[in-house]
Every structure is written in C-alpha cells, then in structure tokens.
C-alpha positions as CSV (number, residue, x, y, z in Angstrom):
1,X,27.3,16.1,-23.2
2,X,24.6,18.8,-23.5
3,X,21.1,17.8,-23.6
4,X,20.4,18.6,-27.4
5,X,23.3,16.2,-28.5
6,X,22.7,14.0,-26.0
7,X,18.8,14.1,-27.8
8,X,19.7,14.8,-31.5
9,X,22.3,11.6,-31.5
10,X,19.8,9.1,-30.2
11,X,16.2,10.2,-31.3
12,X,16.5,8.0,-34.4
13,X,16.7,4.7,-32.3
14,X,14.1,5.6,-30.2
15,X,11.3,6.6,-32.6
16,X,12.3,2.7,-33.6
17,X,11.5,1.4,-31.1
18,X,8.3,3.7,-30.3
19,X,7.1,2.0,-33.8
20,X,8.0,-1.2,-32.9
21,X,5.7,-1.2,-30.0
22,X,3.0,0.6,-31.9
23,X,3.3,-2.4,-34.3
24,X,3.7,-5.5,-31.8
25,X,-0.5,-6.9,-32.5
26,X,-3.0,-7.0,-28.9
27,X,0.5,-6.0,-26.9
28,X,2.3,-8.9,-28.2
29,X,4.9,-9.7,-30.6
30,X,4.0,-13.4,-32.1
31,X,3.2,-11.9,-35.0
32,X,6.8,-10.3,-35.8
33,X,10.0,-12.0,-37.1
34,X,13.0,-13.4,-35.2
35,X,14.7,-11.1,-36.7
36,X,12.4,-8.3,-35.6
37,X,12.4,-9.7,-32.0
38,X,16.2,-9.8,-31.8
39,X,16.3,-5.9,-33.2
40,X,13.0,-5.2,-30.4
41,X,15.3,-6.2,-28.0
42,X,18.9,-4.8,-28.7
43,X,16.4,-1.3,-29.4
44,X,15.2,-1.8,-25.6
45,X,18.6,-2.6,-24.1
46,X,19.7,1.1,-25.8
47,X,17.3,2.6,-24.6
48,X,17.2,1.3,-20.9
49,X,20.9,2.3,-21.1
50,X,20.4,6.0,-22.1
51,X,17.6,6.3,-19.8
52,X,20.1,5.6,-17.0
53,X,22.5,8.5,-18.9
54,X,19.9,10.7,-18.7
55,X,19.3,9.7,-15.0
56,X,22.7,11.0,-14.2
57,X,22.8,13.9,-16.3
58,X,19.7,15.1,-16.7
59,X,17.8,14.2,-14.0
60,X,15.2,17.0,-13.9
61,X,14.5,17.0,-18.0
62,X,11.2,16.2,-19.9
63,X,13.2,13.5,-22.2
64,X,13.9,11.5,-19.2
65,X,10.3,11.4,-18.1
66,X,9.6,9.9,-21.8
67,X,12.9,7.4,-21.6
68,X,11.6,6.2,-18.4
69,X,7.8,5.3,-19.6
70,X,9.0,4.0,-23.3
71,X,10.8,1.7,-21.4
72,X,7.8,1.5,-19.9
73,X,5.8,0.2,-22.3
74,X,8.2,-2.0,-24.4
75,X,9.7,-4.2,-21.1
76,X,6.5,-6.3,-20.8
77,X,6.1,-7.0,-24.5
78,X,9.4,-8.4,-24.9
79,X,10.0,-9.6,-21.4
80,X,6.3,-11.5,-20.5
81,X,5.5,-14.7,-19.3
82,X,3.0,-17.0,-20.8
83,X,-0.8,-16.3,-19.6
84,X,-2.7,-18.4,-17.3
85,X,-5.0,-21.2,-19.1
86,X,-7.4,-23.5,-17.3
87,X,-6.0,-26.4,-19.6
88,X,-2.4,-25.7,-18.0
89,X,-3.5,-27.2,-14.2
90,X,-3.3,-30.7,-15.7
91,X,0.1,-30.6,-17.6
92,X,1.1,-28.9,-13.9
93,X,0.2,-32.2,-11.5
94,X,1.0,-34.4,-14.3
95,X,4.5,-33.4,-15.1
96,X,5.9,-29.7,-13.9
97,X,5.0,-30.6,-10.0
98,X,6.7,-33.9,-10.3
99,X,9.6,-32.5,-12.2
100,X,10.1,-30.1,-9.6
101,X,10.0,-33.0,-6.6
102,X,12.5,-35.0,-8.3
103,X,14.9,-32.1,-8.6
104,X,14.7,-31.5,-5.1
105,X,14.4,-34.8,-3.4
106,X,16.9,-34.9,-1.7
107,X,16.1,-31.5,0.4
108,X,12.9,-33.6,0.8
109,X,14.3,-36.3,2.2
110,X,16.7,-34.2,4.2
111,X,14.0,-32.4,5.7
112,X,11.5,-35.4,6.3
113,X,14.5,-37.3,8.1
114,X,15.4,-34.2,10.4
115,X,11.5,-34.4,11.3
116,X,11.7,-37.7,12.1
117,X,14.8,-37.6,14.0
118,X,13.3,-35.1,16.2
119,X,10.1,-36.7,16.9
120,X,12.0,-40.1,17.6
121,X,14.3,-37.9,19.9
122,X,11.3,-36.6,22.0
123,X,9.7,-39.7,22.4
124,X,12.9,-41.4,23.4
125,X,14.1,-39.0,26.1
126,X,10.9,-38.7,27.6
127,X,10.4,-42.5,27.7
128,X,13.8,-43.0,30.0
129,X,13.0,-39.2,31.9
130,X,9.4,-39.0,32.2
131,X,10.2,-35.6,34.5
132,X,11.0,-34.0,31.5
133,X,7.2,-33.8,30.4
134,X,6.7,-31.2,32.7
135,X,9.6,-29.2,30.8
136,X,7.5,-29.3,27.7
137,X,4.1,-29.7,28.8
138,X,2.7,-28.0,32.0
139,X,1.2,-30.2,34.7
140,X,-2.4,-28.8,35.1
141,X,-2.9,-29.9,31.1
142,X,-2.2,-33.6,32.1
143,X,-4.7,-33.7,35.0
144,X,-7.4,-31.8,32.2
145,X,-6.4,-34.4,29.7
146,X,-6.6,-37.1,32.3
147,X,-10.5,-35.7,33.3
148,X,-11.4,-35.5,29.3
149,X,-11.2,-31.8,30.0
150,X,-8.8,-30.0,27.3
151,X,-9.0,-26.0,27.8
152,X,-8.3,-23.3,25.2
153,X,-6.0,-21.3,26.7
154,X,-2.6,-22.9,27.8
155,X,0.1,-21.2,29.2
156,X,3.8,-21.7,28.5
157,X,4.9,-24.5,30.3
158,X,7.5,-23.6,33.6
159,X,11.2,-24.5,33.3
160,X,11.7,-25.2,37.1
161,X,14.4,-22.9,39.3
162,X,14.7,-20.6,35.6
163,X,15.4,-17.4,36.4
164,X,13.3,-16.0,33.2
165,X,10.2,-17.0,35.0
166,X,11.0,-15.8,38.9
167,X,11.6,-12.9,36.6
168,X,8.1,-12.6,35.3
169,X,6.3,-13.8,38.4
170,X,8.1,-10.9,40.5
171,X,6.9,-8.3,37.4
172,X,3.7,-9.7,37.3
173,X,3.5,-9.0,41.4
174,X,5.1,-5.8,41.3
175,X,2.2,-4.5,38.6
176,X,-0.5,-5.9,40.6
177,X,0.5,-4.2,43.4
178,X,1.0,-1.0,41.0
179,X,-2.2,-1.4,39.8
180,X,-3.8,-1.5,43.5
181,X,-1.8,1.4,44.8
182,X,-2.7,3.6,41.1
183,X,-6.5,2.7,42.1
184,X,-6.7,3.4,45.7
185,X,-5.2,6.6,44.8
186,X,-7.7,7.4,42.1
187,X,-10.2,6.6,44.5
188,X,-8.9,9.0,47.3
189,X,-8.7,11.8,44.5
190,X,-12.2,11.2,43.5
191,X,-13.2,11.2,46.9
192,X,-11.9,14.8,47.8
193,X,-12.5,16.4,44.3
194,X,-16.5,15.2,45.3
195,X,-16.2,17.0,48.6
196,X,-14.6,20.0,46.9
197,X,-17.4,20.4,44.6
198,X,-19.9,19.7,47.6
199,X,-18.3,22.4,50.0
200,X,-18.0,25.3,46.9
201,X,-21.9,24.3,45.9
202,X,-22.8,24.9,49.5
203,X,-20.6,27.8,50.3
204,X,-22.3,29.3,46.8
205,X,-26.0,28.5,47.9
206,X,-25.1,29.8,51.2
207,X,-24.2,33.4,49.9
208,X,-27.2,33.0,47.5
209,X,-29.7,32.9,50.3
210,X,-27.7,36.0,52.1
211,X,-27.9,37.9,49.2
212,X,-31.7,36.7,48.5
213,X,-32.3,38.1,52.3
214,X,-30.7,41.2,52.3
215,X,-32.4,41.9,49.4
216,X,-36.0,41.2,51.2
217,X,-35.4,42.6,54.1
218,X,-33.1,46.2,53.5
219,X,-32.1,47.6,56.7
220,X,-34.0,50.8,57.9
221,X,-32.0,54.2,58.0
C-alpha cells in the first residue's frame, strides 16, 4: 500500500479522534457520554494499530511522527488513573490495606512461619553444639561483647580448615609482600634518578666554571 492510500483511507478517523481530544474538558473526559467514551476508545485502538502499519511501512515518513504523538496525547485521557487526594489516606488504612492483607495472608503466614522456623532452628543447634557459634559469629566479638566493648567493624566470621579462606589469607600475603617488593623498588629508582640529576648538575656547573675561566683568562699567542 502506497503512502497516499495508506493516508487518504484513514485521515477521516483520525481528524476524529484529534477532535475528540480537543473536546475532552481540563484533559479529561467526565464530561462526555458513554457512548462517546466507547467511540474515544475504539478511535484510539485504530489508530494505535495504523501507527504500528506505518511503523513497518513507512518508517521514515512525517505521518508516522504525527500517529505516534496523537497517540500520544489521547492514551492518558482515556487510559488514567484516579489523582492523588489527601482525603484518600484514610479510606487506604481503613479498608484497601486490610483488603490487601487478607488476600494475601496466607503468604504472610507462610513467610512469618519460615522466619520463625529459622530462628527456632539457630537457637536449637547452637544450644546442643555451642562450637558452632564460632561458625557464625567470630570469637574476638564474644570477648568485646563479654568486656561491654562492641566495635564497628566486624569481619566475616572464619569457617575453620575452609579452603576459601587459606585462599584469601595466602592472597592477602602474597600482596603484602607485592606491595613491599613495588616500594623498595620505587625507592631504589628514586634514589638513582636523585643521583642522576646530582651528577648532570655538577658535571654542567663544572663545565660552567671552565668555560667562565677560559673566558677570563684567554691564553697569550
């Protein structure tokens, strides 16, 4: 279908529904009929679907730039929620929140029982295995707690004989030893650039003061 057919056959329907936006009141449409609001929407639902014809076919064209934002304009007036009131936070606690709970108790309950379960679990195993608490909770935090001397910062607690942290403590001594050997050699490079410099500085003021001499004292023919 060429693009003036595709236009001329389905102009008429969208100057409809450009009017019926230009006469919905304040961007609303109380103020029509049902029967107008059923038309505003089957007008939209045409339009939405040969803006997506014109997607595909004429992708590059001027009327698909105007499809696109009179669809635009016309999806929130048909398609909008009610607005925010003040007077709506009661009616929300009072019925819509409880509404809500008691349609989804039992995911409530699920949930809350799983928590419990867990909690009961934790206390029970380390009740009969008190060795577990280091699992969970390092060592050092005890003693603190024990002094009435919590700290900020507490590490992950150790899983004894785990690999993952033999792991770490042999990474964290390999780049601490990096970092020493990177530093020393820094230093050693610093060290001989500075005695570079100092040995071109006084090689340069030492053919300075030749040069200064010769020039003073010229030798005799």
């Amino acid at each position: 279908m060429s693009l003036d057919t595709f236009i001329a056959e389905r102009s008429s329907r969208w100057a409809a529904l450009e009017a019926a936006i230009k006469s919905a009141k304040r961007g609303r449409l109380r103020s029509q009929s049902a029967g107008d609001i059923e038309r505003f929407g089957l007008l939209l639902r045409q339009t939405s679907s040969d803006l997506a014809i014109a997607r595909r076919d004429h992708p590059d064209a001027p009327i698909t730039e105007y499809l696109n934002a009179l669809c635009a304009r016309a999806h929130p007036l048909l398609y909008r929620g009610s607005a925010w009131r003040l007077g709506s936070i009661g009616p929300f606690f009072a019925t819509a929140l409880p509404r809500s709970f008691r349609a989804a108790w039992p995911y409530i309950l699920a949930s809350f029982a799983l928590l419990v379960i867990g909690f009961i679990a934790g206390w029970v195993a380390v009740d009969l295995r008190p060795d577990l608490r280091t699992s969970l909770v390092p060592q050092s935090l005890f003693d603190e707690m024990a002094r009435g001397q919590i700290g900020t910062g507490v590490q992950d607690a150790p899983i004894v004989g785990h690999p993952r942290h033999d792991g770490e403590r042999k990474l964290s001594a390999n780049l601490t030893a990096g970092r020493g050997a990177v530093g020393s050699r820094c230093n050693s490079t610093r060290r001989a650039c500075e005695e570079a410099v100092s040995r071109i500085v006084e090689t340069s003021a030492r053919r300075a003061c030749s040069v200064r001499l010769r020039i003073r004292c010229p030798r005799s023919s």
